[in-house]
N, C-alpha and C positions, 0 to 999 in steps of 0.2 A: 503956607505952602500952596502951589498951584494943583487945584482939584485935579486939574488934568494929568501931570505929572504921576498923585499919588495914584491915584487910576492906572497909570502904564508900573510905574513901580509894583503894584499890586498883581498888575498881570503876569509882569517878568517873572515874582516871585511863585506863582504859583507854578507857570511852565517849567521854572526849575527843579520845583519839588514834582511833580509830575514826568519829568526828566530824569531826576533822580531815582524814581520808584519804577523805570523803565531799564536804568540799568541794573536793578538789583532783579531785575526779572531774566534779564541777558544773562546776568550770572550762574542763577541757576541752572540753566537751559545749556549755558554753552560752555559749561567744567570745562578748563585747561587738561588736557589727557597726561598720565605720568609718563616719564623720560625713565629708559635704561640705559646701560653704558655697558662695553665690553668689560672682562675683567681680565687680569693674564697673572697665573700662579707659576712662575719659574723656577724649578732646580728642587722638585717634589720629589721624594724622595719613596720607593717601591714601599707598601704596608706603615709608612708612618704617616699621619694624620698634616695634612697640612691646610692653613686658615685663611680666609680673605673677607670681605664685606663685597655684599651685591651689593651692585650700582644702581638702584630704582629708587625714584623720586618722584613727589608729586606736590608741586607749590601753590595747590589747594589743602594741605594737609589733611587728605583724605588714608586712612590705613590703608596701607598696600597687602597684596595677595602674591604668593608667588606661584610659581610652577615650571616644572621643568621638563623636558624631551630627550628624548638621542636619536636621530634618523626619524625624524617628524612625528616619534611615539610618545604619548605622556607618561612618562614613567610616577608612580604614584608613591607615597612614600608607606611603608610599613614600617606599625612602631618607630616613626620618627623617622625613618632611614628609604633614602632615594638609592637603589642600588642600580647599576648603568652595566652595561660590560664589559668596561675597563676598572669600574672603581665603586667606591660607594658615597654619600651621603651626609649630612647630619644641619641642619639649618632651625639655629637662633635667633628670631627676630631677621635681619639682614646679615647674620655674622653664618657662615656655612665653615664645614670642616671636611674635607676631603680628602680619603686616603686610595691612592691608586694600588689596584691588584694587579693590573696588567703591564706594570712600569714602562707601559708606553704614553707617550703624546696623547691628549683626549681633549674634547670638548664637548661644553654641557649648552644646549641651547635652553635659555630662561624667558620667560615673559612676565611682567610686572604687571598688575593688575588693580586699577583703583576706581571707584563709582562704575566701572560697567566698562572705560576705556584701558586700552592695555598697550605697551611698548616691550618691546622685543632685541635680546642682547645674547651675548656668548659669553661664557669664560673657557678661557684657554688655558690647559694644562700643557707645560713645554719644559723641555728639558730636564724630565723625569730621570733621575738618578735611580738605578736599578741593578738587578745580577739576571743576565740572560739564561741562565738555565735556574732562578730560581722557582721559575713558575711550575716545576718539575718535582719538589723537594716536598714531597708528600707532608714530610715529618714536621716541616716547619708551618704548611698550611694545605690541610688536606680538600680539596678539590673532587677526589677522586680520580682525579688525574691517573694513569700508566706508568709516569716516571720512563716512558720507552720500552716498558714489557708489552707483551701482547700485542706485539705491530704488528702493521698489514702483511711486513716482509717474512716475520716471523711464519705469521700462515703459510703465507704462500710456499716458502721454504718447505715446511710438514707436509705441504699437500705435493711439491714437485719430490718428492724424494718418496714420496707415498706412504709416508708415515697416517695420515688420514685423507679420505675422500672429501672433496671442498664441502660436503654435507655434514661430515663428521669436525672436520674443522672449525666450520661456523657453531657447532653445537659445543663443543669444546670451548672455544672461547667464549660462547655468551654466558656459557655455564659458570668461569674462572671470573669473567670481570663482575657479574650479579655477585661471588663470592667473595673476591676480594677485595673491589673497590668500595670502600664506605667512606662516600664525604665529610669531610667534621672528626676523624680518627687520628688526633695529631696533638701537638705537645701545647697547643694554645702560645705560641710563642708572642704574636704579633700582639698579643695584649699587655705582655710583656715591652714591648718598645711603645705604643702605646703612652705607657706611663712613662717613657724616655728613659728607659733601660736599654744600653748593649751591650752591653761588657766593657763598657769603657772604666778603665783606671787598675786593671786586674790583670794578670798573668798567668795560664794554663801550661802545662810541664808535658810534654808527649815523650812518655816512655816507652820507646816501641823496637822496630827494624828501622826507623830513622826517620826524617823529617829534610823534604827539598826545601835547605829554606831561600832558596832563591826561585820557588815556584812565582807565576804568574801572581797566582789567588792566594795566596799567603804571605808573602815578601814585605809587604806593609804592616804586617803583623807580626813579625817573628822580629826576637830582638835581636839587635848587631851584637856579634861575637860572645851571643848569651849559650849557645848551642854547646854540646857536649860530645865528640865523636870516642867511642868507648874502646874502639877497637885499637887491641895490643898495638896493632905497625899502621894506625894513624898518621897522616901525613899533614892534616891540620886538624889540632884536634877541638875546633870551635864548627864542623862542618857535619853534620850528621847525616849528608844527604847518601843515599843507598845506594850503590854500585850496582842492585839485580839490575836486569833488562826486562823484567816480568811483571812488576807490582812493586813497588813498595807501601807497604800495610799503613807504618807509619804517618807517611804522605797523607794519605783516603782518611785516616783519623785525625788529624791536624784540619782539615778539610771542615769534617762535621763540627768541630768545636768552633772556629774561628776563622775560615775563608773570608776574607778582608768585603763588609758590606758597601754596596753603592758605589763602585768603583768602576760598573758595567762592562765585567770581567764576569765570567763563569757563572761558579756556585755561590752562598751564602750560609757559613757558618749558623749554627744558634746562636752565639755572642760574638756580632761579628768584627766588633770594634775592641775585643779582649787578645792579649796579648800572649807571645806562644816561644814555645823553648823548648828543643826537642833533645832528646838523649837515646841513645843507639845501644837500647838495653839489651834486646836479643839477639841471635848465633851467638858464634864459637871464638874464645880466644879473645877475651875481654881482660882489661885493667882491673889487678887484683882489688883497686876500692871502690867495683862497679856496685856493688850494693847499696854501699851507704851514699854514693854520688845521689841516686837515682831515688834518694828518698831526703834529698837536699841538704845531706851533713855538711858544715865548713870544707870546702874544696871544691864545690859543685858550683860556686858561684851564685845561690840562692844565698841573700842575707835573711839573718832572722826576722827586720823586720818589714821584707818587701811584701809586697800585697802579690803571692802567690793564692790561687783560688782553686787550683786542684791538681794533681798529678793523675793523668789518666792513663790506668793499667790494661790495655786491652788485649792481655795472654792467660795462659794459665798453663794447668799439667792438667793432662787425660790418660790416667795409669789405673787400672780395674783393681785396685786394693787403696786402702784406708793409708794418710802418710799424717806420721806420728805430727804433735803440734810441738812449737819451740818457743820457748821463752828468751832468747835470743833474737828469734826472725819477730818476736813481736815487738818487743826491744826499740830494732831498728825500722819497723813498719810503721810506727806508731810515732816518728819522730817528728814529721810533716803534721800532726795533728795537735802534737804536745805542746810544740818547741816553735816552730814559724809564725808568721804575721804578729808577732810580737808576743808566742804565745796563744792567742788567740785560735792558731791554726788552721794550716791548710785543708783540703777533703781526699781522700785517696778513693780513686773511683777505678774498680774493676769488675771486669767483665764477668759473667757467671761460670761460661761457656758451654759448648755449642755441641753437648752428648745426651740431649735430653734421648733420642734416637737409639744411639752407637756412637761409641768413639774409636770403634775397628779392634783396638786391642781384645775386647771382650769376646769377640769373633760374634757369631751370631744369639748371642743369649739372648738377649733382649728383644730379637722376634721369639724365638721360640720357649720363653718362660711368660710370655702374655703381655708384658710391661707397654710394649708396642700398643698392641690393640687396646690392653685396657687407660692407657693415658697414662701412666706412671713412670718416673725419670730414671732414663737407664745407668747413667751418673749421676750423682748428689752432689750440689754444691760444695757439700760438706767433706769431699776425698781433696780441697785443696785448703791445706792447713792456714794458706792467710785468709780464710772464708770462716776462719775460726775466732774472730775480733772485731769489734765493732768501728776497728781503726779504719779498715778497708771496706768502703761500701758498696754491697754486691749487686750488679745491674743488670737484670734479664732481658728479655727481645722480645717484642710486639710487630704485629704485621699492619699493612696503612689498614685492614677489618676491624682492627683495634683489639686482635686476641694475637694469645700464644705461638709465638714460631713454631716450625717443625722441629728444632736443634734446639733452642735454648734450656738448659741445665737447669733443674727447679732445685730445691731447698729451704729448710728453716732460715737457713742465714742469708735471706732474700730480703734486699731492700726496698728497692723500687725499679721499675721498669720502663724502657722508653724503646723506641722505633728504632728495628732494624731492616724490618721487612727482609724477603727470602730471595729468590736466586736470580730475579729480575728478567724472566722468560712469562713466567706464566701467574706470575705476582711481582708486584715492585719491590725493587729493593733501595740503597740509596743512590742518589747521584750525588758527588762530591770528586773533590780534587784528585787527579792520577801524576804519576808521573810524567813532565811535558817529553813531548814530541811522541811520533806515532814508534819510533824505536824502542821505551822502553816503557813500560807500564802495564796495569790489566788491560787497558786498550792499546790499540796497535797490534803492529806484527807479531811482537812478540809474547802478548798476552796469554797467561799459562792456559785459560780455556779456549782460547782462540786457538793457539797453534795446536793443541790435543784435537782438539772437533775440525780445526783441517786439515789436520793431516790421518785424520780416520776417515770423516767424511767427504772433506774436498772445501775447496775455501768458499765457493759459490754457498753451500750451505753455512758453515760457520759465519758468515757474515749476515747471511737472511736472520739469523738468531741471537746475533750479539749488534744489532746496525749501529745502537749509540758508538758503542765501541771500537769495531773496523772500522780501518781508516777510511774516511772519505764520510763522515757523516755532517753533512752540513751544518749542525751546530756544534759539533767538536773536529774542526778543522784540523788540528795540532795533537789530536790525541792526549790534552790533559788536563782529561775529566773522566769519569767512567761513571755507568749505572746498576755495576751489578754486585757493588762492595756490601758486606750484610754481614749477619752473625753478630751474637751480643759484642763483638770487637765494634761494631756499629753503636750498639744501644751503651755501651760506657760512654764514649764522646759526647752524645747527646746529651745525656745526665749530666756529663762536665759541663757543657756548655749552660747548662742551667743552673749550676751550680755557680759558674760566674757570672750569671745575670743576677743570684742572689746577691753574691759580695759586689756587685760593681754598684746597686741597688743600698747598700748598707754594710758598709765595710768595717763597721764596729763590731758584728754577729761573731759569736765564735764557731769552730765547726762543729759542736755538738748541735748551736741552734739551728746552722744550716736543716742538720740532719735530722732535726723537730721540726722544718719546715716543711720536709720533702716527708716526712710521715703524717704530718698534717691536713697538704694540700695537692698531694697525691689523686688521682680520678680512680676510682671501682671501674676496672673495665670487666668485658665478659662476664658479667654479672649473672649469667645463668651456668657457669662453670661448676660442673655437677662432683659431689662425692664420687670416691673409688672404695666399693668395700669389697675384700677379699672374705671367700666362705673358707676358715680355716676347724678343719674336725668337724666339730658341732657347733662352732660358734662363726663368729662374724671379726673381721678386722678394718677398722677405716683406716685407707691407706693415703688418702687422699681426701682433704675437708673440705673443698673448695672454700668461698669465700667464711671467715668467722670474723665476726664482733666481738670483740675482747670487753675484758671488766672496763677497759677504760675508757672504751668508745672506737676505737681505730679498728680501722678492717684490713686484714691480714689475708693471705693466700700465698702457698706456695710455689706457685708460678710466675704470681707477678709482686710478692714483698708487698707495701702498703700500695700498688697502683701506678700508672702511669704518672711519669711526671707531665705537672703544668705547671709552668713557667710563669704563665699570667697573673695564677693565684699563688703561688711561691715569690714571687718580685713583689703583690700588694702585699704578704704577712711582712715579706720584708722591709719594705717601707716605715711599716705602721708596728713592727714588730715591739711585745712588753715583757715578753717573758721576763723571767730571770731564774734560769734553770742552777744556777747555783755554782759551788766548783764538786766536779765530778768526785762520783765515790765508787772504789772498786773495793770490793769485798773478799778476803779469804777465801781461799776454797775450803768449803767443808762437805761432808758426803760419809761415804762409806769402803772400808777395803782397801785394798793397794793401791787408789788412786791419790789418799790422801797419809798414804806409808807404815798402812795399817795392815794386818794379815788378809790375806785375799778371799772376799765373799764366801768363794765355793759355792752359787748359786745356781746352782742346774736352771738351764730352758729348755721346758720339756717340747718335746719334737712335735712338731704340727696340732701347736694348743694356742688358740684365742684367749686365754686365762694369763699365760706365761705368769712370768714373776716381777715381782712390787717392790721398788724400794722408797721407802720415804726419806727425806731430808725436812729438818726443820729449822727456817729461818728465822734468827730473831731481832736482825736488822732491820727498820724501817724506811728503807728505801725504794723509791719509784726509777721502775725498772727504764733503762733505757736500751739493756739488749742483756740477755742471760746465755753464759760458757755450762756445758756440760760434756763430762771430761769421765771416755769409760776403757775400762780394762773387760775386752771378752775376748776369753779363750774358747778354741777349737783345736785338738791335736791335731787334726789333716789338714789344719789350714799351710796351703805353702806344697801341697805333697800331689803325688800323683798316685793313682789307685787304681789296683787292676788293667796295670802297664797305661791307660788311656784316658781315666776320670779324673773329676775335681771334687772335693765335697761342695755340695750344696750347701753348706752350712753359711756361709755370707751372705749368697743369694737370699735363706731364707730366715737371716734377721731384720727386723724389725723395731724402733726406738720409739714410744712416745713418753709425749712427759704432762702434767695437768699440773697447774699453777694454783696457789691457793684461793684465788678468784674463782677459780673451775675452768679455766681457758685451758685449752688442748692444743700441742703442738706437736705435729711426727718428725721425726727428726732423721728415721729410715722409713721406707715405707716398704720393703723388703722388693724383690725379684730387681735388686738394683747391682750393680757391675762389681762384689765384691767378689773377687775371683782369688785372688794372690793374696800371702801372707801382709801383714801391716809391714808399714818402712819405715825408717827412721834416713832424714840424711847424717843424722850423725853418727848413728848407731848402726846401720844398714836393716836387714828382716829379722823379723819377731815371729820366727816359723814357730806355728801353731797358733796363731793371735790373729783374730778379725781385726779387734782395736786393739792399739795398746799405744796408752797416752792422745788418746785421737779426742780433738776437743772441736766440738759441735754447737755452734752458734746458732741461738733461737734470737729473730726480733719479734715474735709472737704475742708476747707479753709488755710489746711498749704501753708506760704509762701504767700499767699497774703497781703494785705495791707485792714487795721480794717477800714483806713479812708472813709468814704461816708455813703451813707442811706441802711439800711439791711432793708429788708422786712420779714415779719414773718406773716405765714398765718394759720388757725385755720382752720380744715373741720368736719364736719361729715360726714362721707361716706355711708351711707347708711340706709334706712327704717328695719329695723335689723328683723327679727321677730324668733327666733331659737329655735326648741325644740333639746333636747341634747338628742340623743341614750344613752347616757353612764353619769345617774347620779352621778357616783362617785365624786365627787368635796365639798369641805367645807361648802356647804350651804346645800345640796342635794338638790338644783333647776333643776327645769328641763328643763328649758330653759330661752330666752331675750326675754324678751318685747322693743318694739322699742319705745327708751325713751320716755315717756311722756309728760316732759316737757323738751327742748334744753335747752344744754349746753352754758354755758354765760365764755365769759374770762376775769376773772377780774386784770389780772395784766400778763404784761410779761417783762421781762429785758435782757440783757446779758453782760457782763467782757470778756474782752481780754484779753489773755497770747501771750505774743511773746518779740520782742526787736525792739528796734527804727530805723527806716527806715532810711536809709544811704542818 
């Protein structure tokens, strides 16, 4: 080989590798920067979670960093979570989860980030599927929101009419909204979809004053020719919609349970993909088989084995005397829970109602025997005999603070409670479906609080005070919608609507486990809801226990039954649900005296004694209880009578029931100075003059999950030497007040039956 040759070869090779080690130095030095790319998430749907992968890249495969802005801020993530103003967050590796709160249109500006250089992109949220007045709907995600109480116009209204000075005004409402707005006070629903629950595959039953079902926000959900129109001279009778020009009730609750979601119409149901069926149970002059239609016997067009998920009751009776219980109306109440979805059964969801206050009949007792001031319920759940069965599950009212109505009805046979909020002026109440057009409904013209406050005080102010409502408010153009529907006729819907996110969620559950679900995963609200003890004689009376802890773990209160519902953790038990509660066992009644057709106690209560009298029962069943009947005969001769031309005895006023389990769990079952004015009733019987109870059967859930087995104690009191003259004669008698019974109250019989399933 020529010297010379290998010589230049030699050279070449070296300038190559010298070359070589020149671009690995380039390399370093001059990293390729990452690429981002727009992203676009279409047809996102309001509070459900939807996915995409960022588009950042880097073909040095260097790890990338991210981060993200809104209006040139770096929004920083907590706990994992980027929260923006429209929506929030959630980012895996490249993989992110966004769910919008403000069902509008949004963009996230992101930068990608690798070795120190960074590229810059959007993702575009478009054509967000949503419900325009849901961002209102405290109950389904509290905010803190108004709901359209406490407007501007409102004020302004008060201060032109001089109800307060602008000074007094602004104090007034900072005082109301610091009070009653509490963000986070709501049913946890959206965690519930979340898990991709809405009520789809289920059917909810509106048993009311009727149901539009050719409303805008229900139409999609109400089934074709499923409807029931009750009334005697019906002219189609598949059509339930209401004739008033004022409200229809039924509508407003059909609304809460099932307002058709994502449709970018109105409101939004709790389950809002669950199906709806309404029946025109209440007025006058109804088809003799309206009873058993309305609890879906053969003729009502409910088959045994359709997936019905509740019949929601949102009425009651408000009558100031005790009404006998019937083995009959349980019969047919109970047929929806026995008998439907194969068996397995439907949930009968009714309202507490709405006399914790006055229910008027009583005339003014209840300010003036204390009950009022001291927190004690002026009606008992327990004066409405289907509140006497675990068949119908009783639903009290919470406000968006996440405590007690002004109205709601307390009692032992309290289930669970869910948002009604209050008059929707100076606290929210709901927003949901009215009757369309501004002619007839709680909104519009003829709206029974609108046309009363303008034709008192002139329409200029009834509309500064109702704005959602009169006509002309820019998001309710058509008048139908309203925001001041409320009363536990509110807080049953809800519960239903939760109760179809359970079956739509796991439609194998039967309705007892439903109703282990809603005692299980229930929220403690107002957790500092204080005892009520009355000083009776020498002693003491607890009249009111606030929250207890039972032998079995579950926390009980007679305001709010096991707690608020939440949906989110009711939909996971349901999912993941193992129980196996067994087949139901109900037990004999056994007890004591004429309740069980024995000779009558003759047990004197002696007159204003904390001691009163004891009767034991002993059980020798072993079964865990899942809701306990007691069932008492107590006489008073004056009951029913008028005395000294103008009195009533106090003797109902000032009894008293509790009962201790043999776990030692305490339940009140009266807590006296409560609205027993009138003789007991019978509908079939008519009055039982001289009888506070007679046959009147009092449902405790007090005792869920314990065990029936050992001796219950049941004690009788009179609370008090009663003597009352009434400020406010208005009441059924025109008395004017109590006389402090004459002669004491005697208990001539008391019993109780267990519901639950047999102890493992």
């Amino acid at each position: 080989m020529n010297k010379k040759m290998f010589k230049l070869s030699a050279i070449q090779a070296a300038f190559l590798l010298t070359l070589s080690g020149c671009v690995n130095d380039n390399k370093s030095s001059e990293d390729v920067p990452p690429t981002a790319k727009d992203v676009t998430i279409k047809g996102a749907k309001q509070w459900i979670s939807a996915s995409g992968n960022l588009q950042g890249y880097d073909q040095d495969g260097d790890s990338l960093d991210y981060s993200f802005y809104e209006n040139d801020e770096s929004i920083e993530s907590i706990e994992g979570v980027y929260t923006f103003s429209h929506g929030q967050m959630t980012l895996d590796g490249n993989q992110f989860e966004y769910t919008s709160f403000s069902g509008e249109d949004a963009s996230i500006d992101y930068t990608v980030t690798a070795n120190g250089a960074s590229a810059s992109a959007t993702i575009e949220i478009t054509n967000v599927a949503n419900d325009p007045l849901a961002y209102q709907q405290w109950h389904l995600r509290n905010t803190g929101q108004k709901a359209y109480a406490l407007s501007d116009e409102m004020k302004q209204g008060l201060i032109d009419l001089e109800i307060y000075t602008a000074a007094e005004a602004d104090d007034r409402f900072e005082e109301a909204e610091a009070e009653e707005l509490v963000a986070g006070e709501d049913m946890n629903v959206l965690t519930a979809y979340s898990q991709g629950v809405t009520g789809a595959g289920v059917t909810a039953v509106v048993v009311d004053t009727g149901l539009e079902i050719r409303h805008e926000d229900l139409i999609d959900n109400v089934l074709a020719n499923r409807s029931l129109n009750l009334d005697e001279s019906a002219a189609d009778r598949t059509d339930p919609t209401s004739l008033s020009n004022s409200g229809d009730h039924g509508t407003s609750v059909a609304g809460l349970i099932a307002a058709k979601g994502w449709n970018n119409i109105g409101s939004r149901g709790v389950a809002p993909d669950t199906g709806l069926i309404g029946m025109n149970y209440l007025g006058s002059d109804k088809i003799e088989q309206t009873d058993l239609l309305v609890h879906g016997f053969p003729g009502s067009g409910i088959s045994t084995d359709e997936e019905i998920s509740a019949f929601n009751r949102s009425y009651g009776i408000t009558y100031p005397a005790s009404i006998a219980y019937s083995a009959l109306d349980e019969a047919i109440e109970s047929y929806p829970n026995l008998t439907l979805r194969s068996g397995k059964g439907a949930l009968n969801m009714k309202s507490s109602g709405n006399s914790f206050e006055d229910g008027r009949g009583e005339g003014s007792l209840c300010a003036d025997n204390g009950a009022n001031e001291l927190g004690l319920t002026c009606y008992n759940s327990a004066f409405q005999p289907s509140h006497g069965h675990p068949y119908y599950l009783n639903i009290a009212a919470v406000n968006a603070n996440g405590k007690h109505t002004s109205y709601s009805t307390a009692g032992a046979s309290m289930m669970v409670s869910a948002p009604a909020g209050e008059y929707g002026r100076y606290a929210p109440a709901m927003v949901t479906t009215d009757q369309m057009t501004c002619i007839n409904g709680y909104s519009g013209f003829n709206g029974g609080t609108i046309s009363a406050w303008s034709e008192y005080y002139g329409e200029d102010f009834a509309a500064s005070q109702f704005p959602f409502n009169y006509p002309g408010h820019p998001e309710n153009t058509s008048c139908n919608y309203t925001s001041t529907f409320n009363g536990t006729s509110s807080a049953a819907p809800n519960a239903s609507g939760v109760v179809s996110l359970i079956l739509s969620a796991n439609p194998e559950l039967t309705w007892r486990d439903v109703r282990h679900i809603l005692a299980s995963t229930s929220t403690v609200i107002d957790a500092e809801d204080e005892k009520v003890e009355l000083t009776i004689g020498d002693g003491t009376f607890v009249a009111h226990d606030g929250w207890v802890e039972n032998a079995a773990g579950y926390y009980f209160n007679n305001l709010y039954g096991f707690g608020r519902v939440d949906a989110g953790a009711a939909v996971a038990m349901a999912l993941s649900y193992s129980e196996n509660l067994g087949e139901q066992i109900v037990t004999d009644w056994q007890g004591a005296g004429s309740t069980i057709g024995d000779s009558a106690l003759e047990a004197t209560i002696p007159d204003n004694s904390a001691t009163g009298i004891s009767q034991q029962i002993e059980v020798t069943e072993d079964v865990i209880i899942e809701a306990m009947q007691f069932e008492f005969v107590v006489r008073n001769d004056h009951m029913g009578a008028i005395l000294n031309d103008s009195l009533l005895t106090s003797a109902g006023n000032d009894l008293a029931l509790e009962v201790v389990s043999p776990s030692g769990t305490r339940s009140v079952l009266l807590s006296s100075k409560q609205a027993l004015l009138d003789a007991s009733y019978s509908f079939e019987t008519g009055y039982s003059y001289g009888y506070i109870l007679d046959g009147a059967v009092l449902l405790s859930n007090a005792f869920y999950g314990e065990n029936a087995k050992g001796t219950w104690t049941i004690r009788a009191l009179d609370t008090g030497e009663t003597n009352i003259d009434f400020s406010n004669t208005d009441n059924y008698w025109e008395a004017t007040g109590l006389m402090n019974n004459p002669v004491e109250s005697v208990l001539e019989g008391v019993s109780l039956r267990t519901f639950g399933r047999a102890a493992q």
